[in-house]
C-alpha positions in Angstrom: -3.0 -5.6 -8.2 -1.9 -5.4 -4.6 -5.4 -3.6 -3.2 -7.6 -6.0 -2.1 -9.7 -3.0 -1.3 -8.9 -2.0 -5.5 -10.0 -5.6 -6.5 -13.2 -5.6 -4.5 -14.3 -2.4 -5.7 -13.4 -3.6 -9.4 -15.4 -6.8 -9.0 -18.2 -5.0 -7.6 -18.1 -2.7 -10.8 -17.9 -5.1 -13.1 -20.8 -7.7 -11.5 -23.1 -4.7 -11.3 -22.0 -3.6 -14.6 -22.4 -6.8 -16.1 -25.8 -7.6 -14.6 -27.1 -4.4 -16.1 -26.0 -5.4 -19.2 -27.8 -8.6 -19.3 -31.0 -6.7 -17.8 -30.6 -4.3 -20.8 -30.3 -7.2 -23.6 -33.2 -9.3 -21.8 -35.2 -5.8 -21.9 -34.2 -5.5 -25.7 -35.4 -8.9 -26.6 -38.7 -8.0 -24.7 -39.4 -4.8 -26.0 -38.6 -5.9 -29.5 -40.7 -9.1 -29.6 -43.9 -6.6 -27.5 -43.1 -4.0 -30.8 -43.8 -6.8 -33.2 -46.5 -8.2 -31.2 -47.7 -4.5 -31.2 -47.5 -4.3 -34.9 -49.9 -7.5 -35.5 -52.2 -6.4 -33.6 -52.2 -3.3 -35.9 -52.2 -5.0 -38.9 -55.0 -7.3 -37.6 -57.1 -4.2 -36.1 -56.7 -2.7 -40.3 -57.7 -5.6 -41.3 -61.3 -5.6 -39.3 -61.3 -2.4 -41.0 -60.9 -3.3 -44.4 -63.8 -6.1 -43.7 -65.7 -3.5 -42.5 -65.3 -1.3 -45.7 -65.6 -3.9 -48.2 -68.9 -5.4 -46.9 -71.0 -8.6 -46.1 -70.2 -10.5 -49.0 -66.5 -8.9 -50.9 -66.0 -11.9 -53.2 -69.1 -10.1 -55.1 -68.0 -6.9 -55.4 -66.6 -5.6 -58.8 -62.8 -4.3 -59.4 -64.3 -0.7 -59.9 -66.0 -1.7 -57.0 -63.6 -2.2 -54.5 -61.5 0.3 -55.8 -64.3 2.8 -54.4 -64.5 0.8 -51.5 -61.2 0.7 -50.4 -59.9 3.9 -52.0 -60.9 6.0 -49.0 -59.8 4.0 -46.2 -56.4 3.1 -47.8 -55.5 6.7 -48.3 -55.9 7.6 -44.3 -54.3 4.6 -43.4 -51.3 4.9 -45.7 -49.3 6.9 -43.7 -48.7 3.2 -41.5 -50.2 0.3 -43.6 -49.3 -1.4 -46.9 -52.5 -3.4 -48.2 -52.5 -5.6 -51.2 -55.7 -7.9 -52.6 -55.5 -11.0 -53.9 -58.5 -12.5 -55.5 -58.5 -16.1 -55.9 -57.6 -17.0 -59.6 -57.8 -13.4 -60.4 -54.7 -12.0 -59.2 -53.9 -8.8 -57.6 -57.9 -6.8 -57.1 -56.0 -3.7 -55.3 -53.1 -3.0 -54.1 -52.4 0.3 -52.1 -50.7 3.8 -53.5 -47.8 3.6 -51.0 -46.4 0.3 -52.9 -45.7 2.3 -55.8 -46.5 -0.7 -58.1 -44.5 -3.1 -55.8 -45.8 -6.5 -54.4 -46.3 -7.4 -51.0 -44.1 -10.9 -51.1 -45.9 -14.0 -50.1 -43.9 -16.8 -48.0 -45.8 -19.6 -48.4 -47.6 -21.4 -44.9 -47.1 -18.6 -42.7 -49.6 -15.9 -42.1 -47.4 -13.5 -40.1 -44.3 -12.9 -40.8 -41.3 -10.1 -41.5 -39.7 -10.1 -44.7 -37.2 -7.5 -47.0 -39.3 -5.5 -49.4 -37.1 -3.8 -51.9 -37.9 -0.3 -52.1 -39.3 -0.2 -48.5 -36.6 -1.8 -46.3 -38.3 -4.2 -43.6 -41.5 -4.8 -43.0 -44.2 -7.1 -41.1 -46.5 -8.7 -42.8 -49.8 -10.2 -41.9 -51.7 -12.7 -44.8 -55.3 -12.9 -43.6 -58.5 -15.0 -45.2 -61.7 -12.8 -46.4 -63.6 -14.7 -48.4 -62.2 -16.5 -51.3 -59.6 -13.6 -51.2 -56.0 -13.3 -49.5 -55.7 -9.7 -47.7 -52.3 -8.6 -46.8 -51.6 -6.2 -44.3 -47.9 -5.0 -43.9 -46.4 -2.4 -41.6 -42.8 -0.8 -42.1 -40.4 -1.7 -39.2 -38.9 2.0 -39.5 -40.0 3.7 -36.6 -40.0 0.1 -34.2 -36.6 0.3 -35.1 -35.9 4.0 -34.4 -37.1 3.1 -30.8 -34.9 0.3 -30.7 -32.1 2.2 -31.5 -32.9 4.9 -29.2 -33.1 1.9 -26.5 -29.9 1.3 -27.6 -28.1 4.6 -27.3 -30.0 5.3 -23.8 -28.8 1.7 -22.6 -24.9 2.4 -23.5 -25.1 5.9 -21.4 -26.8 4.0 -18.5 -24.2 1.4 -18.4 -21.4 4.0 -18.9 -22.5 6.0 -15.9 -23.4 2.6 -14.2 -20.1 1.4 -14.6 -18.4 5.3 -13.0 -21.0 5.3 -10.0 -20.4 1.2 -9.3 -16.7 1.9 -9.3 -17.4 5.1 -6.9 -19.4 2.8 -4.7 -17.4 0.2 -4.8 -14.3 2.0 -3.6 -16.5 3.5 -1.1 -18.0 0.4 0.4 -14.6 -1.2 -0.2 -12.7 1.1 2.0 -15.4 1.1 4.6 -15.2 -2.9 4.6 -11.1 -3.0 5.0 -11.5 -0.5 7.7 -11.0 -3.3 10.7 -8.3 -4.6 8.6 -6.5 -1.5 8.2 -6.6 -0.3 11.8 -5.5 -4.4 12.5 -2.3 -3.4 10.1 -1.8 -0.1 11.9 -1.4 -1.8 14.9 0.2 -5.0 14.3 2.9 -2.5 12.7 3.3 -0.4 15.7 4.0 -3.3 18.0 7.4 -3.6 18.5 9.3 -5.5 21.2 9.4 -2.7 23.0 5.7 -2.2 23.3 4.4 -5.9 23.0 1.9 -4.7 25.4 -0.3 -3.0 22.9 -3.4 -4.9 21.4 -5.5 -4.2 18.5 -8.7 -3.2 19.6 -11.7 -5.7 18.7 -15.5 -4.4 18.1 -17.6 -6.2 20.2 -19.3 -8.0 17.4 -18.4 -12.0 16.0 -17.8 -11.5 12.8 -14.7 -12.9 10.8 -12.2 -9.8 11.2 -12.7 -9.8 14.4 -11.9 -13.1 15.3 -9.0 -12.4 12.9 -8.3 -9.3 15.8 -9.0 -12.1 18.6 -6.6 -14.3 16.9 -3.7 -11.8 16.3 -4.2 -10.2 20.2 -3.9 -13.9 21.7 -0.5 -14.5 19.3 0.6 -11.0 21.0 -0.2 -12.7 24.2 2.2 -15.3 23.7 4.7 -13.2 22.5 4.9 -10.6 25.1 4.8 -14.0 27.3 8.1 -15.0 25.5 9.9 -12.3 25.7 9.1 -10.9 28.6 10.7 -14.3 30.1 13.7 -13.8 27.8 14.6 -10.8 29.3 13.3 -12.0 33.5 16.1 -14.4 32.4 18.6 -12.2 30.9 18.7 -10.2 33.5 18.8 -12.5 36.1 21.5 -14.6 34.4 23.8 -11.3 33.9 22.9 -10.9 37.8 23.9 -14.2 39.4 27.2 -14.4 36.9 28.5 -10.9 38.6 29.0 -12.7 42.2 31.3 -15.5 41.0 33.1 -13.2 38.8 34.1 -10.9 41.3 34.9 -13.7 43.4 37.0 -15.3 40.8 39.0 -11.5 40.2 39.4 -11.7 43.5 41.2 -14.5 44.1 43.7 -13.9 41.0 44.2 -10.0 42.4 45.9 -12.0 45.7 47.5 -14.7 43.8 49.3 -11.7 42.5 49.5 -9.4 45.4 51.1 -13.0 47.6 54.0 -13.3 44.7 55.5 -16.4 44.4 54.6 -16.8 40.7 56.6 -17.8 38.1 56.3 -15.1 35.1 54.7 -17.3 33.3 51.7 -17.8 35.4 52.2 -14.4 36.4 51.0 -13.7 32.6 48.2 -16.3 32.9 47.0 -14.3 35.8 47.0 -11.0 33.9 45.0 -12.3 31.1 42.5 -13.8 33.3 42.0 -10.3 34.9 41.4 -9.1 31.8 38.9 -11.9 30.6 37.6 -11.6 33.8 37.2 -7.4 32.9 35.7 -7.9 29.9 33.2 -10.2 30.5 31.8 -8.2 33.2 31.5 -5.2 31.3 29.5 -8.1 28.4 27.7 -8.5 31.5 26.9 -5.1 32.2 25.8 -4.1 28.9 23.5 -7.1 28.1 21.8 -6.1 31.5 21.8 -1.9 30.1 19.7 -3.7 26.9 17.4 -5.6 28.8 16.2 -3.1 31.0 16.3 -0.4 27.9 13.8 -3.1 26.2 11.5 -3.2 29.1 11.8 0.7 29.4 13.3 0.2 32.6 16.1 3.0 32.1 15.1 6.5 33.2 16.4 9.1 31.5 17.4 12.7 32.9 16.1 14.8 30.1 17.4 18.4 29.9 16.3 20.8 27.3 19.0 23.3 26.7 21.8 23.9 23.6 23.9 21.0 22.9 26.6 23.0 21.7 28.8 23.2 24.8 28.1 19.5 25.4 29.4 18.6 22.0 32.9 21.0 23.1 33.4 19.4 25.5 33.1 16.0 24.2 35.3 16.8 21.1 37.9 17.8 23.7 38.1 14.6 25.3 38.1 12.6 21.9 40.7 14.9 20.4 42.9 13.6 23.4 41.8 10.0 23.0 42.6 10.1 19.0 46.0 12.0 19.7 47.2 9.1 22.7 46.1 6.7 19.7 48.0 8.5 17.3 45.6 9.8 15.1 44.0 13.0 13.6 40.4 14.6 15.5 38.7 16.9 14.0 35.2 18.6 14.5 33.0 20.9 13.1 30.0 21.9 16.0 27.6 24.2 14.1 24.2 25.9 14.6 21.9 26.3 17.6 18.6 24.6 19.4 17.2 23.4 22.1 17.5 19.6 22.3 15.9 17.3 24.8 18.5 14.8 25.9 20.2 13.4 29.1 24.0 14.3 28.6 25.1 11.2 30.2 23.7 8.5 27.8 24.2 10.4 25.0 28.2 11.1 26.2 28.1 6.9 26.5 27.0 6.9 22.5 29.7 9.3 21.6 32.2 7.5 23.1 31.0 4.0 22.1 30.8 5.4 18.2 34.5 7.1 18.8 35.8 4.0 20.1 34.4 2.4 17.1 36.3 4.6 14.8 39.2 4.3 16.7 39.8 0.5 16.4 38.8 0.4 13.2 40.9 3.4 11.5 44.4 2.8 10.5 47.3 4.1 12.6 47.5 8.3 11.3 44.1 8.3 10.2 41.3 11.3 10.7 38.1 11.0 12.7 35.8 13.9 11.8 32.9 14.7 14.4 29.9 17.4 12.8 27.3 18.3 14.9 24.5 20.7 13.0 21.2 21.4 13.1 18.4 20.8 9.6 14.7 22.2 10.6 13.7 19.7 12.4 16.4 17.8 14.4 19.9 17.9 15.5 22.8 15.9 13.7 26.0 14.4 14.7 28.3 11.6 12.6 31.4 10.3 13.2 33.2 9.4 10.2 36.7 7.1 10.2 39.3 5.8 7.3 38.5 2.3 8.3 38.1 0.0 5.1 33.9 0.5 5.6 31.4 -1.2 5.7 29.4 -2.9 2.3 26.1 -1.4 2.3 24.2 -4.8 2.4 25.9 -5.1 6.5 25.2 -1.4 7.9 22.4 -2.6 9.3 23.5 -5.3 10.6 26.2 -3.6 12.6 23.7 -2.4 15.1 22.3 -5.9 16.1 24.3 -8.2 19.4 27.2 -9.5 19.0 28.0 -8.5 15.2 31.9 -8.1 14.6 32.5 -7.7 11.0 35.9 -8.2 9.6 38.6 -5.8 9.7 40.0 -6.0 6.0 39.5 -9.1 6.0 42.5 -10.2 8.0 41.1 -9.7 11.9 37.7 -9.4 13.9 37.1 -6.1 15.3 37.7 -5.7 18.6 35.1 -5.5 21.3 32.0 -6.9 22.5 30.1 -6.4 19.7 27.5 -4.5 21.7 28.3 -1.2 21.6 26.5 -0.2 18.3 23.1 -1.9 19.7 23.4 0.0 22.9 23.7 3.3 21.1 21.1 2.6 19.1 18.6 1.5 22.4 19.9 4.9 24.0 19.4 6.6 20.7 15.5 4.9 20.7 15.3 6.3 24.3 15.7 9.8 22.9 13.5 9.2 20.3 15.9 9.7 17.5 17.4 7.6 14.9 20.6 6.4 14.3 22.3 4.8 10.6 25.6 4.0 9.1 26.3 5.5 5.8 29.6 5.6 3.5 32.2 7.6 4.4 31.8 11.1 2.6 35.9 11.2 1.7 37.3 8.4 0.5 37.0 4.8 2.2 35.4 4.7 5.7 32.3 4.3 7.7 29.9 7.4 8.3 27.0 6.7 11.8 25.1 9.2 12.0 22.1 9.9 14.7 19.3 12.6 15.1 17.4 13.6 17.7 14.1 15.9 17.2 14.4 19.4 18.0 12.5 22.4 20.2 11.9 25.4 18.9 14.5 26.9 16.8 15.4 30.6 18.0 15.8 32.8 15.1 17.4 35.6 16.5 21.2 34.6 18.5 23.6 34.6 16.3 24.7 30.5 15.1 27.3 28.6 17.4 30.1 27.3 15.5 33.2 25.8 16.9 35.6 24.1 14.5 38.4 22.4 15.8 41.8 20.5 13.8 44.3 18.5 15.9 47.8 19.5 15.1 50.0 16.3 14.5 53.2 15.9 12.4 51.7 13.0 10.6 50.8 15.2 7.5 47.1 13.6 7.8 45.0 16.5 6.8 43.4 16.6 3.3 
């Protein structure tokens, strides 16, 4: 069972329902043995009586005698008592109606005692001395144990409802006890790098989930610490590499402009240019990361229809796809008012295009839908690349990941354009996945962004669009 809260409120049900139990068999042990105690003290209070009837001196008296005597006396006590007479040498001298001929049995060196009488079912017996005669006194266990079972019954309800309410208050005080530790979960799950600033807040108390809290807030200290110097030196790296790069492109830009090379270090050049290039844009987008992280990047939002935004968009990819060759088309459906700052979200359009664009083969199809579910906006791109196994589409979003291509080349690029869309993505407060391609082979990202209120009374905006190529691409 996962629930500590479960487990505490189980043990605490089945403590308090066990120690009721005992208390209920301990109070059956008592009640019995202050029952049988009860009943001697009966049987020794009809005795007194019996001595009382039968006289000073009851050896003397005659059989007819006693008879008389006892007659009386035995007849208002029958309804509880069983007497029986035994004169020394003489046998039985009376013996009470109720024992219908029977004998009370005799165990030899006790005078109290409970025995089986046939006929009667259980009975307690008491042997006392009067005279030179044995007088026993005996008392059916019937209605001792008619109260005993009632005890019973009465104690089996109590510790059925016992064990319901200690489950109830169990759970109850449970929950109320993992309280701290639930709001410390809460928290510790909401702290993200991006918000390492956040604490979980301690009662002012000392008790040991709070110096759990104490504990967990000084380990957040020393994390925000950490990274807040891993980005300080990000940054600043990125920044101090951009002088001597520029320096470096500036110096081949006149080895070329002067002439004078050979065209094979005229190549050499070239390529270093374009080293050069692409470092500086590695550059530029670890620095766009680090300050996204530290929520340094300020975002124009604009609240309006994203429909025209996304035409305008698929215009430029359909001319990007056709100079590559390939198939564009788009589907830009539905209406709503979005909160988003067109020029990020045009750098994650073109970062997932691109994507799809190195990665699909030469005639392929790249497919853009934009549409609109109750409560956000949707846009995927979807390529014929070879796709992506499920267990790595999350991985495609982290720095620096280039999967295989097929298995025969890397991908081209940085390996940072999938974790910037996703940081401007963040920014918007959307999300943004990779999926299987819906036709065929391919890769599927897809990101949402919440919505405004949806108008309900212009008519939908749909815009489809198919490029026209002679490669015979379309399905």
């Amino acid at each position: 069972m996962k629930s500590i809260g479960t487990r505490l409120a189980l043990w605490y049900a089945g403590v308090s329902t066990a120690t009721l139990i005992c208390l209920f068999v301990a109070g059956y042990y008592l009640l019995n043995q202050h029952l049988v105690n009860g009943i001697d003290l009966l049987n020794a209070t009809e005795f007194e009586q019996i001595k009382s009837n039968l006289g000073a001196n009851p050896q003397n008296l005659k059989p007819a005698e006693m008879e008389e005597r006892m007659r009386g006396a035995a007849e208002i006590a029958s309804v509880l008592f069983f007497v029986e007479i035994h004169g020394k040498n003489q046998g039985v001298l009376f013996s009470s109606r109720n024992l219908a001929g029977r004998a009370l049995p005799d165990i030899p060196g006790k005078r109290v005692f409970t025995v089986e009488v046939p006929g009667t079912g259980e009975m307690r017996i008491g042997e006392f001395i009067l005279g030179g005669m044995d007088v026993m006194v005996g008392t059916s266990f019937e209605q001792m144990r008619k109260v005993m079972d009632g005890y019973t019954e009465i104690s089996l309800i109590l510790v059925c409802l016992m064990l319901v309410f200690s489950l109830i208050t169990g759970l109850v005080l449970s929950r109320a006890a993992m309280r701290p530790v639930r709001l410390i979960q809460e928290t510790a799950n909401h702290i993200r790098s991006d918000n390492l600033s956040e604490r979980i807040p301690v009662a002012d108390v000392q008790d040991e989930i709070s110096n759990l809290a104490r504990l967990l807030n000084e380990m957040f200290d020393r994390l925000e610490l950490s990274f807040n110097q891993i980005r300080r030196f990000t940054a600043e790296a990125s920044h101090e590499l951009k002088t001597p790069l520029s320096l470096v492109r500036l110096h081949a830009e006149n080895l070329l402009m002067e002439g004078g090379l050979t065209p094979a270090q005229e190549e050499a050049v070239q390529m270093q240019l374009e080293e050069i290039t692409r470092l500086n844009k590695i550059i530029e987008e670890l620095l766009f990361l680090s300050r996204a992280e530290a929520h340094a990047v300020r975002l124009d939002y604009r609240r309006e229809d994203p429909g025209p935004f996304m035409v305008s968009f698929a215009q430029d990819a359909r001319a990007l796809a056709e100079h590559r060759g390939m198939v564009f088309q788009s589907r830009i459906e539905g209406q709503g008012k979005v909160d988003f700052d067109p020029k990020w979200l045009r750098q994650v359009l073109f970062n997932l295009l691109q994507n799809a664009l190195n990665i699909s083969p030469p005639g392929g199809r790249i497919s853009l839908v934009s549409d609109f579910s109750v409560e956000c906006w949707r846009v995927a791109i979807e390529d014929q690349g070879p796709g992506v196994p499920a267990a790595q589409r999350e991985r495609i979003f982290e720095r620096f990941v280039r999967l295989e291509s097929g298995g025969a080349h890397e991908v081209k690029g940085s390996g940072l354009g999938l974790a910037i869309s996703r940081s401007i993505i963040g920014l918007h407060r959307g999300t943004i996945r990779a999926e299987a391609a819906l036709h065929g082979t391919g890769l599927r990202v897809v990101f949402e962004l919440p919505i405004g209120d949806m108008p309900g009374t212009p008519a939908p905006f749909v815009v489809e669009e198919f490029a026209s190529t002679d490669a015979g691409a379309e399905r």
